[in-house]
N, C-alpha and C positions, 0 to 999 in steps of 0.2 A: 309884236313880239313873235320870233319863230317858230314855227311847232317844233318841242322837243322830240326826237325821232323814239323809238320803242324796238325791241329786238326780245325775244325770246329763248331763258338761259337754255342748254341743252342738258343741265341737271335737274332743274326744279320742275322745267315746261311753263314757268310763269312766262309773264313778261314785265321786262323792266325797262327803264328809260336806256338809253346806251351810255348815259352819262355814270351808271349806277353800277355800270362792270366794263369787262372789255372783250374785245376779241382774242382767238389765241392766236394770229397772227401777231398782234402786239405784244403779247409776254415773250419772257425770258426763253431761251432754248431748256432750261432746267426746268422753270415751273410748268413749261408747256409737256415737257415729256414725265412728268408726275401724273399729272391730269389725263397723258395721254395708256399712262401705266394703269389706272381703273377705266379708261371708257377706250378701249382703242382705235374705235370706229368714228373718233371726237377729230373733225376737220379744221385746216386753219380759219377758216372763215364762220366756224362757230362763234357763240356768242355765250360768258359765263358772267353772272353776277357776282358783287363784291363781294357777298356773304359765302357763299362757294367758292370763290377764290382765295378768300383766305384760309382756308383750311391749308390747301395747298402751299400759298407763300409758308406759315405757319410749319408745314412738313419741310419745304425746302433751306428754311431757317434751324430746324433740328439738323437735316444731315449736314450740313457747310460744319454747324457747334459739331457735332459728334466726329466727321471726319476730322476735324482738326486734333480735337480731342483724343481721338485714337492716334492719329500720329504722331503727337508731341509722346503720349506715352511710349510708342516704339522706340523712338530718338533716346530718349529717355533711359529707356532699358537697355539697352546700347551700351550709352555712356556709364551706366550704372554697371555694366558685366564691365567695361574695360576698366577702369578708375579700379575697381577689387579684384581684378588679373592679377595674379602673384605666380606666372609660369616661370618667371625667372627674377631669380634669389640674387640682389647686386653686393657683387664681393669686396668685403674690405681689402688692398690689390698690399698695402705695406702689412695690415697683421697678419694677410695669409704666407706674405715673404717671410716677415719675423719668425714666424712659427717655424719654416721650412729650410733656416740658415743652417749653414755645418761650420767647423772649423776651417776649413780652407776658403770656406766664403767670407766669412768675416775680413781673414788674411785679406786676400786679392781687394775685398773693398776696402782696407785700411792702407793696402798700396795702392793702390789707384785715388784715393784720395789725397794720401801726401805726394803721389807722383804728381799730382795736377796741382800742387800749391806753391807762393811764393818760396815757401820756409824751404821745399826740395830744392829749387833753384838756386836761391841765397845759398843755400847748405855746402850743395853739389859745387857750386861757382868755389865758393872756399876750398872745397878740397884740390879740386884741379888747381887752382894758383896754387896751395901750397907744395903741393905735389912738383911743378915746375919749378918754383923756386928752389926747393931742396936739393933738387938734385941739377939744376943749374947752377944756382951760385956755393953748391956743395958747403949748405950749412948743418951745422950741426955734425959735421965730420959726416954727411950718407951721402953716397952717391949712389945707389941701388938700382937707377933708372935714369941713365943717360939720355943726351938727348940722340934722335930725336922721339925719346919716350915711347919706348917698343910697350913692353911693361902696362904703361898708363892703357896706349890704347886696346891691350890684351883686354886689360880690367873692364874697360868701357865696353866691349861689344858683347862681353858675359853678362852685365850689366842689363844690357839692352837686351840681349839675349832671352834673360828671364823676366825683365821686367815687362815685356809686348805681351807673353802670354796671362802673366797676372790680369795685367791691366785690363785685356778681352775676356779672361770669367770676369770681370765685373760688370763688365761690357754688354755679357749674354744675363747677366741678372738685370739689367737696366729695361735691356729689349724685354727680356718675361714680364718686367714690371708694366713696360708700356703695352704688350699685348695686353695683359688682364686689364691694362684700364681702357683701350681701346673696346675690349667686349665691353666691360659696361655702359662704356658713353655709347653703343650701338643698342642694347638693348634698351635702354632708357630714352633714348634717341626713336625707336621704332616704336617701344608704346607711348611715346609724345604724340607723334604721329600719328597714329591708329586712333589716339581721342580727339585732335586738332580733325582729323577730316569728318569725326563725329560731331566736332562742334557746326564745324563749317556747314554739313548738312541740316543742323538745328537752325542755323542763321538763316539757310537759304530754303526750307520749309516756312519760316519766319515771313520771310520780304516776299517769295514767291505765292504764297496761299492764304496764310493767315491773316497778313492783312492786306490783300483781297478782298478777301472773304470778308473781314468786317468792314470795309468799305461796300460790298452788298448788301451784309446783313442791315447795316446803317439805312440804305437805301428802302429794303425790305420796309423797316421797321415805321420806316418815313410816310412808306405805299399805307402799311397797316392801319398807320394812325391816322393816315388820310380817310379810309376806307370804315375807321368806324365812328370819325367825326362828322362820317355823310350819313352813315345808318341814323346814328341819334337827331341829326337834324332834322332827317325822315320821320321819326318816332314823334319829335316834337312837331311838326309840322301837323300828321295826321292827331294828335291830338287835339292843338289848336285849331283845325280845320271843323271838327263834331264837336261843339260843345252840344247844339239841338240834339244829336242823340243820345248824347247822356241825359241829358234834363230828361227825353223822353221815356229812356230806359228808368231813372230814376222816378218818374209819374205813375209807371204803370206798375211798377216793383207796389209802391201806396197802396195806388189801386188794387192792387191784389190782398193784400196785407187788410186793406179795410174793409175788404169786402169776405175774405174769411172770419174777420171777428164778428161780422154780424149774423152768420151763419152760426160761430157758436153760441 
């Protein structure tokens, strides 16, 4: 069987098997510069036992929970100021028009909406046929408007006339409508935004650290368990190794005990 080698921790100054700790050449860059935070003078070819090393896994296991911990809450508080940002007030865009209507807008909108419908068309179409008829086949005894209907076209460009500018105030009520709704969808549109790239950095906190991080701590915990199922084994080993010293401690403990009662 091999002799098991022996090394000397550089905390305790014991010695222990090498199997029992490790070098700090083999740890972690993290748990090595903890370690290297209280002894600074502690080289990689040092040697530290399990039981001193856990201390340190143990510390490098709080800061990974706590860093994390602290960042999820900043994220957090982030999202929490944006989500109850109320810097801008979204306007109802038709009751603020309602409110704001005069009489001459009503007008231009009640012409511009019969100017846009069948029933003008139909209407208008009637009147010019009968207007040609009349005064072509000169019914009803009128001739007022020969052809080739000087008259008619007078009427139509008056007509036109007045109707183009009706129609554009309604025009410019439309546009104001669609600006105020444009500011809203912009506003509401930018604080989407402003919590979407808060979420995105919650997410990529998430995939980039945290779990990381508990696939170490996992590891960690792996090392830990490892580390105090060899202590115990150690514990029981040296007990089962002395039983003759207890008997013998247990002999002389008697011996004593019997030997003051017959003194008193």
């Amino acid at each position: 069987m091999p002799e098991l080698k022996t090394a000397i921790c550089f905390i305790d100054h014991r010695e222990h098997m090498q199997i029992d700790g490790r070098f700090l050449k083999d740890l972690e860059p993290a748990t090595r510069n903890l370690i290297k935070g209280d002894y600074p003078k502690a080289k990689v070819t040092d040697f530290i036992c399990d039981h001193d090393l856990l201390k340190y896994q143990l510390m490098r296991v709080d800061g990974m929970v706590n860093s994390d911990v602290k960042q999820t809450k900043k994220i957090n508080r982030r999202l929490t100021k944006a989500m109850q940002s109320d810097d801008y007030d979204i306007v109802d865009v038709n009751d603020n028009l309602a409110k704001s209507l005069t009489f001459g807008q009503k007008v231009s909108d009640a012409v511009a909406r019969f100017g846009g419908s069948w029933g003008f068309i139909f209407a208008f179409t009637f009147v010019l046929v009968s207007w040609m008829c009349i005064n072509a086949l000169h019914l009803f005894g009128l001739h007022f408007d020969p052809y080739p209907f000087i008259l008619l076209n007078l009427a139509l460009s008056c007509i036109a006339a007045i109707q183009a500018p009706i129609i554009m105030m309604s025009q410019n009520r439309a546009a104001d409508r669609d600006r105020m709704s444009s500011e809203n969808d912009y506003h509401v549109n930018q604080k989407s935004e402003h919590e979407l790239r808060i979420l995105h950095a919650k997410l990529d906190n998430l995939t980039q650290n945290q779990l990381p991080h508990s696939l170490e701590i996992q590891k960690l915990e792996i090392e830990i368990l490892g580390q105090i199922r060899t202590e115990l084994d150690m514990l029981q080993r040296n007990q089962m190794g002395n039983p003759k010293n207890d008997l013998n401690e247990n002999t002389s403990q008697e011996n004593e005990n019997k030997s003051e009662n017959k003194t008193d």
